[in-house]
C-alpha positions, 0 to 999 in steps of 0.5 A: 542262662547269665551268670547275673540271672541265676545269682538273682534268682538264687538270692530271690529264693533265698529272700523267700525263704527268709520271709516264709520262715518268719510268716510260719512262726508268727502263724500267718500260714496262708503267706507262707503258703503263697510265698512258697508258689512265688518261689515256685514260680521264679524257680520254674520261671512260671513256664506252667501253672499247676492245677491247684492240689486237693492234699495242699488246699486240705493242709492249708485250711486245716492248719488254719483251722487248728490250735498250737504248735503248727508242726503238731498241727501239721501232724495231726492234719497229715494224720486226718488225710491219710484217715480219708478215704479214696472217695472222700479225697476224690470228691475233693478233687472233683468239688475244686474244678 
């Protein structure tokens, strides 16, 4: 791969980086969560997409959903999957296909 490729590449990441941080400290965490898949993206290049992710989708709704600090959110969301049980997280799955 260019040298020139990977520098852009790079400074992409980075750019994306800057603006997630600043999107979850004005609490705006579905940009956040969509500039993170473009960061994915340009660091995979987009070779494949991923099938979306029951745990990532139950984050980002509860986290939206929340009030405060968004790391205690993030905590406490963490704390409500891990309380779920298999079946619950499997009747996720199935109802986002």
């Amino acid at each position: 791969m260019m040298p020139e490729k990977e520098r852009v590449k790079s400074r992409l990441r980075e750019l994306i980086d800057l603006e997630t941080e600043k999107a979850l400290i004005g609490g705006e965490l579905g940009y956040a969560s969509e500039l993170q898949e473009a960061k994915r993206l340009v660091t995979q290049e987009a070779k494949k997409l991923r099938k979306e992710n029951p745990y990532i989708k139950f984050m980002g709704t509860c986290m939206v959903e929340g009030e405060g600090d968004p790391r205690e959110r993030m905590k406490t969301c963490a704390a409500k999957w891990g309380e779920k049980s298999e079946e619950e997280k499997d009747a996720l799955k199935t109802r986002d296909k």
